[in-house]
N, C-alpha and C positions, 0 to 999 in steps of 0.2 A: 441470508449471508450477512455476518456482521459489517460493522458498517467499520472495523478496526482492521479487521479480515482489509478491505477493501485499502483504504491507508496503508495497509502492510503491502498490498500487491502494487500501491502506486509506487512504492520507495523504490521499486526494480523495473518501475516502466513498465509495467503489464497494460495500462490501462492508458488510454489517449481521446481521441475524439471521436464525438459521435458518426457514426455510420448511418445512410438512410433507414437501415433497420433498425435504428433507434437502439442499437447495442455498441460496447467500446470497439473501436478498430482491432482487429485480429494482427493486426503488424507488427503487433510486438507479441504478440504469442508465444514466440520461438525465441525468445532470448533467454539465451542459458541462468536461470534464479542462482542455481548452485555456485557457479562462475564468479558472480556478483557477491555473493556472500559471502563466498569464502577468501574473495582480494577485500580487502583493507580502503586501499584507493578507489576501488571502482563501489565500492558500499559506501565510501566518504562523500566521495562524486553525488552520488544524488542523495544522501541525507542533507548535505549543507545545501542541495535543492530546495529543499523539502524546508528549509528548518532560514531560506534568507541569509545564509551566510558565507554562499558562494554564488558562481555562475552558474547557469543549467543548462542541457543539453538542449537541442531541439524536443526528444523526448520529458526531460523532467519539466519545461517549460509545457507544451502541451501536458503531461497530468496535472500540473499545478494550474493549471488554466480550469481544468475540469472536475477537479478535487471536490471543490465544494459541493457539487451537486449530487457527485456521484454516491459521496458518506451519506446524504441526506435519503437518498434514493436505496441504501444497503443494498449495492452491488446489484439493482436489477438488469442492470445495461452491462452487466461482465458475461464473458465468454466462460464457458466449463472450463479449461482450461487458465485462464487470468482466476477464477476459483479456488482450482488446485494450487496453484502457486501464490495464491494469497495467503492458503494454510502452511503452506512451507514456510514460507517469511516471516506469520506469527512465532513459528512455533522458535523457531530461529532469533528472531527478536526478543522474544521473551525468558528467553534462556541461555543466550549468549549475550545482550546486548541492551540489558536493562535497564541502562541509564537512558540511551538513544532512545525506547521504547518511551520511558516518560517522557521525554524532552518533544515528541512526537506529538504525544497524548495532549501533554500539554497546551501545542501550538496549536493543534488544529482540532480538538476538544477543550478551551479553556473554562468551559462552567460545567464539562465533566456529564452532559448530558446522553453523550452516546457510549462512553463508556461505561457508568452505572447502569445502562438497559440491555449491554453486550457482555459483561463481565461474565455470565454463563454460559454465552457464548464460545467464549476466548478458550476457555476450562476445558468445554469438551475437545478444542481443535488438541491442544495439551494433551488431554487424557487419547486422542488417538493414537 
């Protein structure tokens, strides 16, 4: 699982803290992706999380707390589920929301090392 994949499924709260099973918490499981996407304010909400230029949720502050590890890690600790909606959010991101998608990349890949290794990655969630 790409590790951008994983970044795109944080920006909607999929993913939080560790469980004794050493996978992300399922309690955000169930939060509507589509919902989030498609409002304006509640997609601004947690980008300006994500990106330091706003307040965060209880949510956006737990993935931001776990962020780091989790990219590092390419989503071993995600549920099937936070998975699927990780491909949703690329795909969504990358083709509606291009400029956020850099600005993203940017901040939380700034020498560019996991997105050069994930780039063909990224293509086939695209090409599905």
């Amino acid at each position: 699982m790409s590790k951008f994949v994983l970044l795109a499924l944080c920006l909607v709260a999929v993913g939080s803290a560790l469980a004794d099973d050493e996978k992300f918490t399922d309690k955000y499981d169930n939060v509507d992706i589509d919902e989030i996407l498609k409002n304006d304010r509640l997609f601004n909400s947690y980008y300006k999380c994500l990106m330091d230029q706003g307040k965060c949720t209880a949510e956006g502050a737990d993935l931001k707390k776990y962020l780091p590890e989790a990219i590092k890690a390419e989503c071993a600790q995600c549920t099937d589920k936070q998975k699927e909606g990780a491909k949703k959010v690329v795909r969504y991101l990358t083709e509606n929301k291009k400029d956020q998608w850099k600005a993203l990349m940017d901040k939380w890949d700034p020498d560019h090392k996991y997105r050069e290794k994930y780039e063909a990655r990224i293509q086939d969630i695209l090409n599905s």
